[in-house]
N, C-alpha and C positions, 0 to 999 in steps of 0.2 A: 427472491427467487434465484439470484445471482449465486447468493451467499450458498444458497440449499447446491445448485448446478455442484459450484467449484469445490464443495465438501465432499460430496457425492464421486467426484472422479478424485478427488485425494485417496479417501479411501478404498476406491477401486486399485489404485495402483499398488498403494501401501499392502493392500492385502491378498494380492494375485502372485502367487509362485514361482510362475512363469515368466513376471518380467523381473521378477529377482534372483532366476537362476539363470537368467538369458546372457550377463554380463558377468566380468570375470573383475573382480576390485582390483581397480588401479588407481591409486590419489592423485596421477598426474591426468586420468582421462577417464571420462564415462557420464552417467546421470545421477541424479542427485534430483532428492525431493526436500521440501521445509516447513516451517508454520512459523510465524513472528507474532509478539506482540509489542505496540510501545505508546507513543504519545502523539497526537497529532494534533497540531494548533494551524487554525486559520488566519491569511491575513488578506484583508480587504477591507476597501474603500467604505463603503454602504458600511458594514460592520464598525466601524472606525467612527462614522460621522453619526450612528447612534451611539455609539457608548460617548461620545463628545456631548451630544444630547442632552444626557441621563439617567438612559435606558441600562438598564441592566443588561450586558454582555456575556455570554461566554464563547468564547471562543479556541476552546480546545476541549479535546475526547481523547478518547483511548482509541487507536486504531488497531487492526487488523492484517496479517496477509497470510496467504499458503503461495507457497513460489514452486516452478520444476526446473532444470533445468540441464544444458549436459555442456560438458568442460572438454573441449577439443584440444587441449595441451594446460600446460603448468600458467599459461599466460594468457589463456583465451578461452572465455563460454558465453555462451547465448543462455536466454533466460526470460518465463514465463509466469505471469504471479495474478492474485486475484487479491484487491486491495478493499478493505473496507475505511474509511477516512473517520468515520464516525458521524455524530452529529452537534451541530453548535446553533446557539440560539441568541434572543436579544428579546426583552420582554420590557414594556412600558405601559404599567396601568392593567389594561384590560388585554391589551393588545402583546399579540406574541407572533414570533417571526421563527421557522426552525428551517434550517438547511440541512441537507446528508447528503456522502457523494460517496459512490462505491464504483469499481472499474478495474480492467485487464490492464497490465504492463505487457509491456517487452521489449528487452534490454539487448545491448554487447552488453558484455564484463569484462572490462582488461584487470590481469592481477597479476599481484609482483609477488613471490611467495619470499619469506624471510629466511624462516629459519624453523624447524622442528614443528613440523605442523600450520606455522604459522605466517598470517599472511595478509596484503588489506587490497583493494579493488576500488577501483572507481565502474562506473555504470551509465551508460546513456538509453533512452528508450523514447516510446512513444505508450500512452496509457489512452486509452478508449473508453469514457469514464461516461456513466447514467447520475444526476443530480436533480435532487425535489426540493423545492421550495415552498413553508406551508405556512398559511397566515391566519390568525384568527383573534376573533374580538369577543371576549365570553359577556361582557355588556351590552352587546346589539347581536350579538349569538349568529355573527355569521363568519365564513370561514373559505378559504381559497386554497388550492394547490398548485404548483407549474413545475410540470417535469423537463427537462434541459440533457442533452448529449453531446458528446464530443469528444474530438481526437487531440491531443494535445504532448509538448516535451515535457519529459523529468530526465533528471541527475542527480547519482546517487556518489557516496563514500562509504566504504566501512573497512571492518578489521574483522579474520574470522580465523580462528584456530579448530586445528581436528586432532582427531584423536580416535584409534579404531573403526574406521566410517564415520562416526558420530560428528558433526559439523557446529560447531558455535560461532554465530556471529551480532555485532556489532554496527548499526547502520544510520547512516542519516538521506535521506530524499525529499529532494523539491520536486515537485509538482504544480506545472505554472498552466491552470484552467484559465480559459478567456470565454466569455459566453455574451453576447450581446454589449459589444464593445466594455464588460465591466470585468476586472482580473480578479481570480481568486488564487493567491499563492498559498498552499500546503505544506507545512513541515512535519516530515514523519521519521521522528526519531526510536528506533525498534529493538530490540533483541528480539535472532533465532535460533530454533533446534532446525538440524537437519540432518538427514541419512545421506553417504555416497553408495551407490549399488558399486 
């Protein structure tokens, strides 16, 4: 439902007129929308001490994100994004264990710009993130769910060059989840497309 929300108002932006002729392009100031994709690997405890086990692991997916955001100088923008992490699993026997965890950022960006378009940023936020946990035993055929929320830090790096509005970038973020005294660290390493208005 998240996912459907935050696609829904992407495309409302991307494709309304009005807030594309509202703003006059300036690379050093204005808003900016994007879409990423890249790699996200999980690391925790409980994960860790099955695959020691000899359970079958995985623990990474392909994540997700669409970001908006507006750039109040050549050195500073605020920024909002919808993250999907993916999902990672651990299977022993009959028995199967699946995690997923999707959720909102919002970041500063401080950025240093280089030289000809090009430029790298670090990023601090908070993400407001929803996570399901789903168990099941196809041998006694029964099966459990627990849904999980919470507000938590990430910190981001990357590198992102432009080129006629058109925005490419480069990115790595931690996302450190705590949920019932147990931590789950996220690494999401991305490439994005992005428009400046």
């Amino acid at each position: 439902m998240k996912r459907l929300i935050a696609t829904a108002a992407l495309a409302t932006l991307v494709a309304s007129p009005a807030f594309a002729q509202s703003y006059q392009y300036n690379p050093n100031e204005g808003p900016y929308l994007g879409a990423g994709i890249g790699y996200s690997k999980l690391d925790n405890d409980t994960l860790d001490r099955l695959d020691s086990a000899g359970a079958n692991t995985d623990d990474s997916d392909t994540g997700y994100k669409l970001f908006a955001g507006y750039q109040f100088n050549p050195s500073f923008a605020v920024e909002a994004s919808y993250l999907d992490f993916g999902e990672f699993e651990a299977n022993a026997g009959s028995e199967k264990l699946e995690a997923s965890a999707d959720g909102f950022g919002f970041s500063l960006v401080g950025k240093l710009p280089i030289q000809n378009g090009f430029s790298v940023h670090g990023k601090l936020g908070m993400v407001v993130w929803d996570g399901d946990l789903d168990y099941s035993d196809s041998d006694r055929g029964v099966s459990s769910s627990l849904g999980e929320d919470g507000t938590d830090p990430y910190y981001g790096i990357g590198a992102e060059y432009e080129v006629q509005q058109i925005m490419m970038r480069a990115e790595y973020e931690r996302y450190d989840i705590s949920d019932s005294g147990e931590d789950f660290e996220i690494d999401l390493f991305s490439a994005s497309l992005g428009y400046r208005f």
